[in-house]
py3Dmol code that shows the C-alpha trace and the ligand (Angstrom):
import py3Dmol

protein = """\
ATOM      1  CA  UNK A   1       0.000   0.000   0.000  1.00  0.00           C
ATOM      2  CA  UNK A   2       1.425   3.550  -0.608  1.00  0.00           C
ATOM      3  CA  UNK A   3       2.681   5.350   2.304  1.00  0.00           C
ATOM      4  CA  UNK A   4       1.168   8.831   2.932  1.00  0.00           C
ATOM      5  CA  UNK A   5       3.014  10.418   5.199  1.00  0.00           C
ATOM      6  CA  UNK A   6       0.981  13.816   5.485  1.00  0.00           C
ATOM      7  CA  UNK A   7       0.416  17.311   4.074  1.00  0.00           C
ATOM      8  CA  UNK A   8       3.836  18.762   1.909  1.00  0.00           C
ATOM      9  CA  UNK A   9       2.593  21.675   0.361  1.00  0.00           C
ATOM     10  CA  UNK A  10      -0.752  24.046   0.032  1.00  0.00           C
ATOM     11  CA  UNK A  11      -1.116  26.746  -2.503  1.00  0.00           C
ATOM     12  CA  UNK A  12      -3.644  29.319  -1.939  1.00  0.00           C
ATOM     13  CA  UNK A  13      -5.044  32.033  -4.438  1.00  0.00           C
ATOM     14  CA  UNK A  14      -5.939  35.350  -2.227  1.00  0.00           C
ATOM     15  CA  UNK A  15      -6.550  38.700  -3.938  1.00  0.00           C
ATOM     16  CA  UNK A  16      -4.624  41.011  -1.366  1.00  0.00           C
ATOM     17  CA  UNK A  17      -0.827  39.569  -1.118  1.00  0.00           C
ATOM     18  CA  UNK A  18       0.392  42.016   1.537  1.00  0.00           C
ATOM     19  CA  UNK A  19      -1.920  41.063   4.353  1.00  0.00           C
ATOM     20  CA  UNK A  20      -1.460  37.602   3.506  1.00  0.00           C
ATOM     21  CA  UNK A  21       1.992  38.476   4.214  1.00  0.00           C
ATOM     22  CA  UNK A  22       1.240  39.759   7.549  1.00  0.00           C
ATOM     23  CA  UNK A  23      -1.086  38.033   8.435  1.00  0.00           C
ATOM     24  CA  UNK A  24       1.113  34.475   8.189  1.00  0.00           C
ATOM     25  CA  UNK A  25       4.246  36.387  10.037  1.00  0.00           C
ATOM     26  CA  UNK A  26       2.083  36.971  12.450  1.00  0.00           C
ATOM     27  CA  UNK A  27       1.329  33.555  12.487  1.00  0.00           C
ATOM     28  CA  UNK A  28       4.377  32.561  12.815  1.00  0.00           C
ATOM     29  CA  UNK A  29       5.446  30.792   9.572  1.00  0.00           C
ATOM     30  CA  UNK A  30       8.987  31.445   7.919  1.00  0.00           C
ATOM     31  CA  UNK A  31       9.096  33.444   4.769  1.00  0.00           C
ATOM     32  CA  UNK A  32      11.670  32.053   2.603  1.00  0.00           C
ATOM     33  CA  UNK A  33      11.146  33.152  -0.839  1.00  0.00           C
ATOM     34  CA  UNK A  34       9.446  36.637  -2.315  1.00  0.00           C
ATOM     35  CA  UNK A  35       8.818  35.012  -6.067  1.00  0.00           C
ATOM     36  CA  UNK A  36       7.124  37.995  -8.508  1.00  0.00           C
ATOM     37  CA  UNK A  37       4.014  36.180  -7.851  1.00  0.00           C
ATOM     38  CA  UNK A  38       3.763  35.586  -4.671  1.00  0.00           C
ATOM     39  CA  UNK A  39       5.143  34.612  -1.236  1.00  0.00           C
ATOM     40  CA  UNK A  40       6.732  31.142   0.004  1.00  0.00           C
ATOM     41  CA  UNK A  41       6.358  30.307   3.652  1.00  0.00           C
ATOM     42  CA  UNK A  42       7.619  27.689   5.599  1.00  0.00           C
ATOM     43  CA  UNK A  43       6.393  25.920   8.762  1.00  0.00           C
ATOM     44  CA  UNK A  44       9.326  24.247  10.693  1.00  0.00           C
ATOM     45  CA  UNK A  45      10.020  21.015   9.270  1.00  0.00           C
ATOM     46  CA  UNK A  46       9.588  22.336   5.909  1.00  0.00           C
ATOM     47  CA  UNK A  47       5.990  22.031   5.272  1.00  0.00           C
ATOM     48  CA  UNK A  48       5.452  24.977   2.045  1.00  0.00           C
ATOM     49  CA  UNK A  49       2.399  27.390   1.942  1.00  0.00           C
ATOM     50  CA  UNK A  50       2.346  29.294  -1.406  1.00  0.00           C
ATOM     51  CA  UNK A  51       0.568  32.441  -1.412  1.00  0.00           C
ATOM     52  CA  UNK A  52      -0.142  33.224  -5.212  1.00  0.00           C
ATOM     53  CA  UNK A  53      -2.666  35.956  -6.945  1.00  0.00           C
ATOM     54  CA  UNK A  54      -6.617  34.673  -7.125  1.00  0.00           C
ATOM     55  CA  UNK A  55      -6.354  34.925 -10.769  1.00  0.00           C
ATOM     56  CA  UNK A  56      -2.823  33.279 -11.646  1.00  0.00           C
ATOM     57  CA  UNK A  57      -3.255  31.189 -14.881  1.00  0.00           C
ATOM     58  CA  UNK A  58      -0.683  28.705 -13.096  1.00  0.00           C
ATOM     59  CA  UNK A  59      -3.171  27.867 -10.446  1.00  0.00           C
ATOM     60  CA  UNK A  60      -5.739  24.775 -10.372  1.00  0.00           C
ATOM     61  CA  UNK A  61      -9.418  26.187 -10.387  1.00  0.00           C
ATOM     62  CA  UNK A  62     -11.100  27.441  -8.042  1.00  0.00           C
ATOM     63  CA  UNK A  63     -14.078  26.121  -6.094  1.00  0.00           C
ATOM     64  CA  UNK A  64     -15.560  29.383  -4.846  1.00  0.00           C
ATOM     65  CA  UNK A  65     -15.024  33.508  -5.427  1.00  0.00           C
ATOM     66  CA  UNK A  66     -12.269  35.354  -3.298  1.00  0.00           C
ATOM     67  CA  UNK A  67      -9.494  33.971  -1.706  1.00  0.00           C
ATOM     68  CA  UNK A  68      -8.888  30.171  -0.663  1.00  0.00           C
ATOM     69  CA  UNK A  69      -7.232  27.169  -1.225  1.00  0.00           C
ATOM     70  CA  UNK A  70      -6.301  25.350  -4.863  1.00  0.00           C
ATOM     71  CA  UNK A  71      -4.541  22.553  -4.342  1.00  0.00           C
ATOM     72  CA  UNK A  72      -2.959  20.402  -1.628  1.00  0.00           C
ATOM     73  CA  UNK A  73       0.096  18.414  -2.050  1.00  0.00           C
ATOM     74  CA  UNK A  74       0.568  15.546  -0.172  1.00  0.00           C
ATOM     75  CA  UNK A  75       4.013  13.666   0.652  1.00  0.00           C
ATOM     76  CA  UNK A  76       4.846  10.150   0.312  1.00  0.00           C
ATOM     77  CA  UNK A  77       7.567   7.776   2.296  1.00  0.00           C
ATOM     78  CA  UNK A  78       6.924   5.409  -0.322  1.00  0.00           C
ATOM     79  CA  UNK A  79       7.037   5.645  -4.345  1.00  0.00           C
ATOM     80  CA  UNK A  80       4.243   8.655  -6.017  1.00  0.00           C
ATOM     81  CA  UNK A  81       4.178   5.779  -8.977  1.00  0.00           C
ATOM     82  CA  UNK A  82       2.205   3.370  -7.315  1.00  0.00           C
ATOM     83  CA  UNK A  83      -0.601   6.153  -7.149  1.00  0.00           C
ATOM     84  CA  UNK A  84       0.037   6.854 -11.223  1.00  0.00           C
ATOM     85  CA  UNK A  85      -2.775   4.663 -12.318  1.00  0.00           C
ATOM     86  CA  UNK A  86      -5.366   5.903  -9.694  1.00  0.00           C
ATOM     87  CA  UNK A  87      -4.471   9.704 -11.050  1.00  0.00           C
ATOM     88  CA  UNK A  88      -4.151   8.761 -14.907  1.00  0.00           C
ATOM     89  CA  UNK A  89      -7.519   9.019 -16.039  1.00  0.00           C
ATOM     90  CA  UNK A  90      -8.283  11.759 -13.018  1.00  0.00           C
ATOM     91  CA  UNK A  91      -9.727  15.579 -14.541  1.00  0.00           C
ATOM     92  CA  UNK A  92      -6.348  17.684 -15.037  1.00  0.00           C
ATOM     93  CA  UNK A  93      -3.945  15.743 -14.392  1.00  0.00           C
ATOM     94  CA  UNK A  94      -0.158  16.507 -14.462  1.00  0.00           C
ATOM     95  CA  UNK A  95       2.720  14.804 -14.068  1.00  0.00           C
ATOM     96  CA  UNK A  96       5.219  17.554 -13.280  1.00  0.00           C
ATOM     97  CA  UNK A  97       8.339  18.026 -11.349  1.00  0.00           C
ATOM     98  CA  UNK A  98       8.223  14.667  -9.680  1.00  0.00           C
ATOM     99  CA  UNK A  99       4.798  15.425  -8.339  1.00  0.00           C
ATOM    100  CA  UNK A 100       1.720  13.226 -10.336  1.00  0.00           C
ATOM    101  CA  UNK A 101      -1.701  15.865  -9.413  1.00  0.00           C
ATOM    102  CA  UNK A 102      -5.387  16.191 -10.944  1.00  0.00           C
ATOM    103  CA  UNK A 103      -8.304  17.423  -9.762  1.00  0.00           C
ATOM    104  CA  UNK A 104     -10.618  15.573  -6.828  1.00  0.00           C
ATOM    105  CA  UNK A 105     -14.192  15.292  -6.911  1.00  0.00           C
ATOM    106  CA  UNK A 106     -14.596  17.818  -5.054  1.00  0.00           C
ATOM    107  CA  UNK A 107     -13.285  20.324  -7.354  1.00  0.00           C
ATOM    108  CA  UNK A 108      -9.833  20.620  -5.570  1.00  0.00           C
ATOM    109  CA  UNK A 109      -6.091  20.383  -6.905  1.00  0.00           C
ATOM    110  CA  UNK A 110      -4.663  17.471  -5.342  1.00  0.00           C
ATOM    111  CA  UNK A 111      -1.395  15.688  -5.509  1.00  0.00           C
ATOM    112  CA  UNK A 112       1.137  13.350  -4.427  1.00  0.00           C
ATOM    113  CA  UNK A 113       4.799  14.123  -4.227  1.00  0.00           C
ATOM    114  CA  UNK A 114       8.267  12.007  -2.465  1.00  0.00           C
ATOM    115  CA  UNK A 115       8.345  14.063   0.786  1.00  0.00           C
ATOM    116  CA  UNK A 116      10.263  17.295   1.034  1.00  0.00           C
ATOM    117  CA  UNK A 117       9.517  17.731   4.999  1.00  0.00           C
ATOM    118  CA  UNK A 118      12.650  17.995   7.288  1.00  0.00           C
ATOM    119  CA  UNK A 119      12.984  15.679  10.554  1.00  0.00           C
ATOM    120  CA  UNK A 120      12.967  18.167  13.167  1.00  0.00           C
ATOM    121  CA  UNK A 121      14.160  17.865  17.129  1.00  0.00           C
ATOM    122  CA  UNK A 122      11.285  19.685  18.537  1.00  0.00           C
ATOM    123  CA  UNK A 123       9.145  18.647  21.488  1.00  0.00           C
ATOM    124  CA  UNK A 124       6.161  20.008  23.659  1.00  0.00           C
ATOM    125  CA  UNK A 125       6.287  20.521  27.005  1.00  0.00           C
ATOM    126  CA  UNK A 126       5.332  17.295  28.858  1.00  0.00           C
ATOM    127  CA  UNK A 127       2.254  17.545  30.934  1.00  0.00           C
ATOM    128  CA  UNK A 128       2.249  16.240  34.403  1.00  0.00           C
ATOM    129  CA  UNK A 129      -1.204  14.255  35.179  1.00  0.00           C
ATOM    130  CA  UNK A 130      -2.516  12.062  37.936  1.00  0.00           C
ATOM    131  CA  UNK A 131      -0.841   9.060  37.749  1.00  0.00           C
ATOM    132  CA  UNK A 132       1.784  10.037  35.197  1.00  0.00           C
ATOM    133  CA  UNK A 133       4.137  12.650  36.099  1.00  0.00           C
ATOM    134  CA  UNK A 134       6.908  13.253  33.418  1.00  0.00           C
ATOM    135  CA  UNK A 135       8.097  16.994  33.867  1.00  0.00           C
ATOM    136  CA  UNK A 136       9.676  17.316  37.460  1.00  0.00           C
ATOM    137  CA  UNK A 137      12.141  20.356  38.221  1.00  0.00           C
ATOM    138  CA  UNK A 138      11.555  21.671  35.225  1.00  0.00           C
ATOM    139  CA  UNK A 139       8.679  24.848  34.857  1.00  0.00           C
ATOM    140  CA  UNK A 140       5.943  24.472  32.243  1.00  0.00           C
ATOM    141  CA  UNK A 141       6.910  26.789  28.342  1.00  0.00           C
ATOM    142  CA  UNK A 142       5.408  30.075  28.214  1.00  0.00           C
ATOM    143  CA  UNK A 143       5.197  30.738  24.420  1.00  0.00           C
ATOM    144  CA  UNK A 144       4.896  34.539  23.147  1.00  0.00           C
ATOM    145  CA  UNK A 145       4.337  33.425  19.948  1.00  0.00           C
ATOM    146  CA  UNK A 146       4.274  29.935  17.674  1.00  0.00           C
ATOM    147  CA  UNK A 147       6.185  28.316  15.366  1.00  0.00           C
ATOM    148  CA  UNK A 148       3.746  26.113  13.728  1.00  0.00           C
ATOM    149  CA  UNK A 149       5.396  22.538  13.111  1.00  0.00           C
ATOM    150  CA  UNK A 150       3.161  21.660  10.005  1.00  0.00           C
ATOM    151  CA  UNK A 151      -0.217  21.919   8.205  1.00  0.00           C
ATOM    152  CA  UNK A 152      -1.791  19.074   9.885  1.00  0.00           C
ATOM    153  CA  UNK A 153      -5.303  18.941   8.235  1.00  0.00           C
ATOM    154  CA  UNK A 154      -7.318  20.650   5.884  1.00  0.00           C
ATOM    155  CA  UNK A 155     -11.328  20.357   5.881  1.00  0.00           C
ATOM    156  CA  UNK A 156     -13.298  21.260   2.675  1.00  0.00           C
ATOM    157  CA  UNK A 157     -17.131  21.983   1.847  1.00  0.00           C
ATOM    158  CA  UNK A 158     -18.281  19.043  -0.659  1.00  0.00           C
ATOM    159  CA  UNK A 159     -21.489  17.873  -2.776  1.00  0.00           C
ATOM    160  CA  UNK A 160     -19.539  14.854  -3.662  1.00  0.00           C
ATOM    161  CA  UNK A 161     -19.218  13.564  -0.151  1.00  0.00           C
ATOM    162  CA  UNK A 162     -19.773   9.876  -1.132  1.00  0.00           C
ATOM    163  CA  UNK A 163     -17.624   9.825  -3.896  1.00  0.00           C
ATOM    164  CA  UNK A 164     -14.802  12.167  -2.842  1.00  0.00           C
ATOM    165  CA  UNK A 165     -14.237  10.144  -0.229  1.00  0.00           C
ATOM    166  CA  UNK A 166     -13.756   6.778  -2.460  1.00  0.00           C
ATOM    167  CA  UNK A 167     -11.146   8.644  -4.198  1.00  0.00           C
ATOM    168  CA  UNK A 168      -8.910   9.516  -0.946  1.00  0.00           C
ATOM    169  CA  UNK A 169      -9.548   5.682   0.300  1.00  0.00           C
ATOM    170  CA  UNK A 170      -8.684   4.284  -2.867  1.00  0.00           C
ATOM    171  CA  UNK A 171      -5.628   6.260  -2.223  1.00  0.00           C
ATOM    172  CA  UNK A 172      -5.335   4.779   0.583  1.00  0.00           C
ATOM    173  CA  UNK A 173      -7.027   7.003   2.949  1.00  0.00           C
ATOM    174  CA  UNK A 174      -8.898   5.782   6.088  1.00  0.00           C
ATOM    175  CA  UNK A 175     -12.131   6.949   7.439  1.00  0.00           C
ATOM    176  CA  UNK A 176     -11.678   7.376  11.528  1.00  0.00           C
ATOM    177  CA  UNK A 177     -14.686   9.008  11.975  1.00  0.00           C
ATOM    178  CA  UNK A 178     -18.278  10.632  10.074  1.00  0.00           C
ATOM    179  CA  UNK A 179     -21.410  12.214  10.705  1.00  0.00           C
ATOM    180  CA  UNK A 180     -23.473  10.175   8.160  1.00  0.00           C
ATOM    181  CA  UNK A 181     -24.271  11.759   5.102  1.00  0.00           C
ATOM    182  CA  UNK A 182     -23.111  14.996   6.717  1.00  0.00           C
ATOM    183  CA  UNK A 183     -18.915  14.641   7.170  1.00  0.00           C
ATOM    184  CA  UNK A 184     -15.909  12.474   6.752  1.00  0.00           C
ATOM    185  CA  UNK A 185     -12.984  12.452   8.757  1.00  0.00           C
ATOM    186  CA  UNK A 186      -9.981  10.626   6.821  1.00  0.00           C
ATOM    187  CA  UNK A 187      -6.632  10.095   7.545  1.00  0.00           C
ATOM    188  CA  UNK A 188      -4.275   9.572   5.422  1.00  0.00           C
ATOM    189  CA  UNK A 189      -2.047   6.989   6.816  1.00  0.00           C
ATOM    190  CA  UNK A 190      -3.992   3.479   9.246  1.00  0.00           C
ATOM    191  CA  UNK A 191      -1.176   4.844  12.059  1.00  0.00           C
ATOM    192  CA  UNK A 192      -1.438   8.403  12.499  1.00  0.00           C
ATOM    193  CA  UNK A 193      -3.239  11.721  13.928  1.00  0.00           C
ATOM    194  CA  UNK A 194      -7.337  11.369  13.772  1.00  0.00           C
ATOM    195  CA  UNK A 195      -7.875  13.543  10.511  1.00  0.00           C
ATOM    196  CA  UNK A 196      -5.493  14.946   8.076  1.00  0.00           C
ATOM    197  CA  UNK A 197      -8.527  15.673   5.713  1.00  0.00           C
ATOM    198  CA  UNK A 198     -12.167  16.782   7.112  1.00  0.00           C
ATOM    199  CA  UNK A 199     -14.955  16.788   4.008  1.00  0.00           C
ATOM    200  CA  UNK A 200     -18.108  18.125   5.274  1.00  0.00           C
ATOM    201  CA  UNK A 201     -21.207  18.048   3.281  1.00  0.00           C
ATOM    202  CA  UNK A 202     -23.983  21.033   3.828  1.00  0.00           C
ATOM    203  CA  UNK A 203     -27.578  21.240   2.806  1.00  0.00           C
ATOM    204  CA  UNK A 204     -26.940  23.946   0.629  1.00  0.00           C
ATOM    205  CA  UNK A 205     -24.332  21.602  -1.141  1.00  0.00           C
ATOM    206  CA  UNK A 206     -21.864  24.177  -1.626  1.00  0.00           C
ATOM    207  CA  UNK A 207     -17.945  24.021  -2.249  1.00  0.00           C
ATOM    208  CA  UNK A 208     -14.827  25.517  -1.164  1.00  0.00           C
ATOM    209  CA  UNK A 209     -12.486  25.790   1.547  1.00  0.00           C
ATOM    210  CA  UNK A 210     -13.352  25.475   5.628  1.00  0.00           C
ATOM    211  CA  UNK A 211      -9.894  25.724   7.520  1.00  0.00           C
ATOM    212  CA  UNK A 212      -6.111  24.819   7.008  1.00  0.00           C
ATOM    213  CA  UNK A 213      -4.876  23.913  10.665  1.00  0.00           C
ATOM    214  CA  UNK A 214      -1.359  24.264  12.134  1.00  0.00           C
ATOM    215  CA  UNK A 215      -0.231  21.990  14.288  1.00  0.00           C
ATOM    216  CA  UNK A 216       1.509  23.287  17.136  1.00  0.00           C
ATOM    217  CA  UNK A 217       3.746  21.783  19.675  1.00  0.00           C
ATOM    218  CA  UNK A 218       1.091  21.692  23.208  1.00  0.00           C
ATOM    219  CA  UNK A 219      -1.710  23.532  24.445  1.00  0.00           C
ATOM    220  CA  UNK A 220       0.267  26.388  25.489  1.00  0.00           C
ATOM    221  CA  UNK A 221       1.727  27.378  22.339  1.00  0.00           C
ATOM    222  CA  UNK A 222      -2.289  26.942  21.062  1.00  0.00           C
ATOM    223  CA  UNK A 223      -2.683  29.747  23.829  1.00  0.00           C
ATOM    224  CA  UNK A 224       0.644  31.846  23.005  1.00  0.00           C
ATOM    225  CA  UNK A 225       0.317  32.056  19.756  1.00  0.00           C
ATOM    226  CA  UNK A 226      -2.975  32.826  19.670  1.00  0.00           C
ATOM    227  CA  UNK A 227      -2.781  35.605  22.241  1.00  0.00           C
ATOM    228  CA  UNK A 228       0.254  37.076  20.041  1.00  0.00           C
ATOM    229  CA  UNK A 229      -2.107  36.988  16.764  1.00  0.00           C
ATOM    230  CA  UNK A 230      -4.979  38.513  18.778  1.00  0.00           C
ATOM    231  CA  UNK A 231      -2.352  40.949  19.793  1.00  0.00           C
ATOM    232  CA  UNK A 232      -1.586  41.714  16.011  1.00  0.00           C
ATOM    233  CA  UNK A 233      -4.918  42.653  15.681  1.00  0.00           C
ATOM    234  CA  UNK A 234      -6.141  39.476  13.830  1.00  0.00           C
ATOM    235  CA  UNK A 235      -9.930  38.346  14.578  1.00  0.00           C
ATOM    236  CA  UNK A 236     -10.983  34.804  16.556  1.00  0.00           C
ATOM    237  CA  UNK A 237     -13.410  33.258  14.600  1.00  0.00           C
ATOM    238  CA  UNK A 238     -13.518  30.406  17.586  1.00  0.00           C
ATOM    239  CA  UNK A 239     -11.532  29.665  20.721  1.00  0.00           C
ATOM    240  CA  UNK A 240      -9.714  28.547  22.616  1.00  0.00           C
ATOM    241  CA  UNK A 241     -11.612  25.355  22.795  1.00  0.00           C
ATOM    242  CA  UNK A 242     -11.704  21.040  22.571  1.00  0.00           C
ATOM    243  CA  UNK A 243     -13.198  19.267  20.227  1.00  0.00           C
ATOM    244  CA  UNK A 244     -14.840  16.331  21.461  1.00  0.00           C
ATOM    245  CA  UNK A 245     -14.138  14.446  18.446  1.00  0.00           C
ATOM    246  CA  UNK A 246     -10.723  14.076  17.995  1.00  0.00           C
ATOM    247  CA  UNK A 247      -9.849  15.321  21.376  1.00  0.00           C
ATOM    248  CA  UNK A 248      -7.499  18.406  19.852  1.00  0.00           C
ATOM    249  CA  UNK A 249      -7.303  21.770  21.414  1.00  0.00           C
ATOM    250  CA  UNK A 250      -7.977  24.609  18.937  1.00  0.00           C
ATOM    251  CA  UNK A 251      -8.070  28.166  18.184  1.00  0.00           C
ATOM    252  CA  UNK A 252      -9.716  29.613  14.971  1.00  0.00           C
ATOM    253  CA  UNK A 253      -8.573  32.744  13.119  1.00  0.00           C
ATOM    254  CA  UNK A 254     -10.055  34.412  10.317  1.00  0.00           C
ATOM    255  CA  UNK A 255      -7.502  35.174   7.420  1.00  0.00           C
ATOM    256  CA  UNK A 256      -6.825  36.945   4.656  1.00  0.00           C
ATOM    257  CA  UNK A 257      -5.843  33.711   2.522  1.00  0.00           C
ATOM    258  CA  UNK A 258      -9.697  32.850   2.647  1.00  0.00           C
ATOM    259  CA  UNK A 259     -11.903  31.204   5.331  1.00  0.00           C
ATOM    260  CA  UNK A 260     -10.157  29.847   8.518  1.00  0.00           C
ATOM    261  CA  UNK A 261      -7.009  29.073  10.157  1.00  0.00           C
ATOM    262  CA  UNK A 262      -6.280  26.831  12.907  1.00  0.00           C
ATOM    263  CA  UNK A 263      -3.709  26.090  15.813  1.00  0.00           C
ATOM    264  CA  UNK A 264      -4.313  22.781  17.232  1.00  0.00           C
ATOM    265  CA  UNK A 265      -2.275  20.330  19.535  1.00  0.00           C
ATOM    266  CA  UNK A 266      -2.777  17.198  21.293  1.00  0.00           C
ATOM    267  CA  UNK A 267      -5.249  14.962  18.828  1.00  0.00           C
ATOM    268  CA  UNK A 268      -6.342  11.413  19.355  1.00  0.00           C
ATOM    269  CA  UNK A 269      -3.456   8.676  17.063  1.00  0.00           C
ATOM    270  CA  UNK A 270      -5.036   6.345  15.825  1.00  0.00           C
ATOM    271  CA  UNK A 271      -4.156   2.677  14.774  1.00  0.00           C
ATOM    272  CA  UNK A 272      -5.472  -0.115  12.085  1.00  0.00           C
ATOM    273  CA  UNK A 273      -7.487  -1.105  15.393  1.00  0.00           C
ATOM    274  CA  UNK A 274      -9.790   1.629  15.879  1.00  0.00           C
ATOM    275  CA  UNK A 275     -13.589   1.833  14.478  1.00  0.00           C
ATOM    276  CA  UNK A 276     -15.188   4.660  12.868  1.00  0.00           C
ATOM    277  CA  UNK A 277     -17.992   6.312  15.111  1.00  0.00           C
ATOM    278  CA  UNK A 278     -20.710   7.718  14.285  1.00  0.00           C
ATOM    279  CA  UNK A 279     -22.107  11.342  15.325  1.00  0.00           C
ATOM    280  CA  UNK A 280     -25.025  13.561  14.639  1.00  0.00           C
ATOM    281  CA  UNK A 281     -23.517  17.164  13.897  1.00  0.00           C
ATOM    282  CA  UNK A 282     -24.200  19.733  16.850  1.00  0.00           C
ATOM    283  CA  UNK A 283     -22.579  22.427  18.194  1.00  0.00           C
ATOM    284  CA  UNK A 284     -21.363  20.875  21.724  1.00  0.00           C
ATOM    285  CA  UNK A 285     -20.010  18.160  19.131  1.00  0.00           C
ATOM    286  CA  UNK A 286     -18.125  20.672  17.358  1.00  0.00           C
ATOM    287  CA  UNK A 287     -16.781  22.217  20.718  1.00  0.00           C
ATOM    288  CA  UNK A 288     -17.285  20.388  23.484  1.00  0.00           C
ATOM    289  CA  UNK A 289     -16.461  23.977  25.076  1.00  0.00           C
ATOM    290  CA  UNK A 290     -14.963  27.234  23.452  1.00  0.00           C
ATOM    291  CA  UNK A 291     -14.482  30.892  24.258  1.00  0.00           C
ATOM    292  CA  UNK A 292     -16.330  33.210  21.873  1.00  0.00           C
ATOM    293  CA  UNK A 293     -13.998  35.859  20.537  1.00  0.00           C
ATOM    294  CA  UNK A 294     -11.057  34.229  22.290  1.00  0.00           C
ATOM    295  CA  UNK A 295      -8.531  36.228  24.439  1.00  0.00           C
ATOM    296  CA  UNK A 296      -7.060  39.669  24.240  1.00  0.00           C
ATOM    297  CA  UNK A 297      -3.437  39.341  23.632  1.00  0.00           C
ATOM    298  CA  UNK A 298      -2.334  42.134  25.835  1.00  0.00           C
ATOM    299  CA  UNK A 299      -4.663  41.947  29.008  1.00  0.00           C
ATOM    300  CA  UNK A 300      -4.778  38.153  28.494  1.00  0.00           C
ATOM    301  CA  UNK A 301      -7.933  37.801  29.654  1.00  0.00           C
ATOM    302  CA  UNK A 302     -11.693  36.635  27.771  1.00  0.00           C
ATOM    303  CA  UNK A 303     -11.927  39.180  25.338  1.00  0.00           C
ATOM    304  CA  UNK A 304     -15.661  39.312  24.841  1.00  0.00           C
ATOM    305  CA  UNK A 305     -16.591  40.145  28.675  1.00  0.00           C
ATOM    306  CA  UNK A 306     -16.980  43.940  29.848  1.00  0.00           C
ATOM    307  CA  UNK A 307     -14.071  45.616  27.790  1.00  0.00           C
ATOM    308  CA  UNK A 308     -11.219  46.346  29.749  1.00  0.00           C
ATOM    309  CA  UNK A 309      -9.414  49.349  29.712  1.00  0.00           C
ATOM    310  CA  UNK A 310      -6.680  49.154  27.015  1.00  0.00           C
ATOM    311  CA  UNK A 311      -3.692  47.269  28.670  1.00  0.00           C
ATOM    312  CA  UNK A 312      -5.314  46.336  31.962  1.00  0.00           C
ATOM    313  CA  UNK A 313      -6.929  43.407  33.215  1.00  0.00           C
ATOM    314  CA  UNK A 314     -10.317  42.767  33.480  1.00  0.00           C
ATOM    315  CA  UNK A 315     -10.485  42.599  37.239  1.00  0.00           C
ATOM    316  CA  UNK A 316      -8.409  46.105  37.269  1.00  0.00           C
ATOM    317  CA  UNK A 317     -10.040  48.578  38.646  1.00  0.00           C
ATOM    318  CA  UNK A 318     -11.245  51.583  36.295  1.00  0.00           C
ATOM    319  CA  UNK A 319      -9.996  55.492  36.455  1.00  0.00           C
TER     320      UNK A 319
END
"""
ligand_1 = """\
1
LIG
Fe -9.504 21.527 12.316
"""
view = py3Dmol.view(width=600, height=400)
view.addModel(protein, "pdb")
view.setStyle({"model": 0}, {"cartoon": {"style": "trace"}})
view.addModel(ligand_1, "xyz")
view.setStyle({"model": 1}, {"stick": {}})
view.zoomTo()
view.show()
């Protein structure tokens, strides 16, 4: 079976370049080419985000108006050739620069490419809990900001729910979990983090791009960085917060590169063992909690309660 060893590479189409390029500084990727057309970032091990203009002729189509994304590339541990005949006959496809994409059901660029990530030496903080205590003389990380290790998942809108998802598991995706009819949760290796790629399926039956999550190293860089993008003057969408399925931490962020970002840390791994569940879409099984407009960088306190003065905390007194 091929080996899919996770996300390499998304390219996104946005119509305003410059906040893009704030906005993912701010983020904390690296920025390690200006191209003509665009900007190339860099998570740590190497992971590539391409920023590139909405209307570049070099770009896949795109699903929906504005900015978002147009193509994922995924890496492989094992040979892209064993995929060849699954892509062949696949709308667009290419076979260029030792990566073998088309176009999925869905509408999206997809491909499959050898692996460029790096192996990186970087670890989060380990978390004493009842019973298993693993960090002793040694104080918990305070991040100011974070350094995103990877894209770990991306989640589209679909009306091809059924059969996009037969074309990742004849890829050899895996389904860990769904809400029937409604969303798919695949992963894209049997050993690995809950969901690399999230297809949900509306009633309106639209298309186009949900959320490109960064995985970070433990809930407090989830916290750090977020305060520090807050601080930039970036918008929550949603968090902090859990998500009950999957178990992960989160914080949403609206961007400038189209729909939502995502820090996220500490998700269920899965095995060849484990058995898809089944859910009925809700909001406490979205979130099993969540703070609404997050938390204000600089006071570091709940953001939506009674507005502090700027700089001081909440429980500050005023004058
Ligand atoms: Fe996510």
């Amino acid at each position: 079976m091929p080996s899919i060893e996770g996300i390499d590479r998304v390219t996104y189409g946005v119509e305003d370049i410059e906040a893009c390029k704030r906005f993912f500084l701010d983020w904390g990727l690296r920025l390690v080419r200006e191209p003509a057309d665009g900007l190339d970032f860099e998570s740590l091990n190497g992971c590539e985000i391409q920023i590139r203009k909405v209307d570049d002729p070099a770009l896949r189509p795109a699903t929906e108006s504005g900015a978002t994304v147009r193509e994922v590339i995924w890496g492989m541990t094992s040979d892209i050739e064993a995929l060849r005949p699954l892509l062949a006959g696949q709308p667009g496809f290419q076979d260029r620069e030792g990566t073998l994409s088309c176009i999925d059901p869905s509408g999206v660029g997809v491909g499959f490419r050898k692996t460029r990530k790096r192996a990186i030496d970087v670890a989060g903080t380990p978390a004493n809990s009842w019973g298993h205590v693993v960090r002793v003389d040694q104080p918990s990380t305070i991040y100011e900001r974070a350094e995103p290790v990877e894209v770990g998942h991306v989640v589209f809108f679909t009306d091809t729910l059924a059969a996009t998802t037969k074309f990742y598991e004849a890829l050899g995706f895996h389904l860990s979990d769904r809400y029937p009819g409604r969303g798919h949760f695949l992963r894209c290796s049997p050993r690995g983090g809950h969901h690399d790629l999230f297809l949900l399926q509306t009633p309106d039956a639209k298309r186009g791009l949900n959320h490109v999550a960064f995985t970070v190293r433990d809930l407090h860089e989830v916290i750090g960085g977020g305060m520090h993008v807050a601080r930039c003057g970036w918008e929550t969408q949603l968090g902090p917060g859990r998500h009950p399925i999957s178990s992960a931490l989160f914080w949403y962020f609206k961007t400038p590169a189209g729909a939502l970002v995502e820090y996220y840390t500490d998700e269920d791994v899965l095995t060849e063992k484990w058995q898809p569940r089944d859910f009925e879409p809700s909001p406490t099984m979205f979130a099993e909690w969540a703070i609404a407009g997050g938390i204000d960088g600089n006071t570091r306190r709940q953001k939506s309660v009674a507005a502090p003065e700027p700089g001081k905390f909440i429980t500050e007194k005023r004058g």
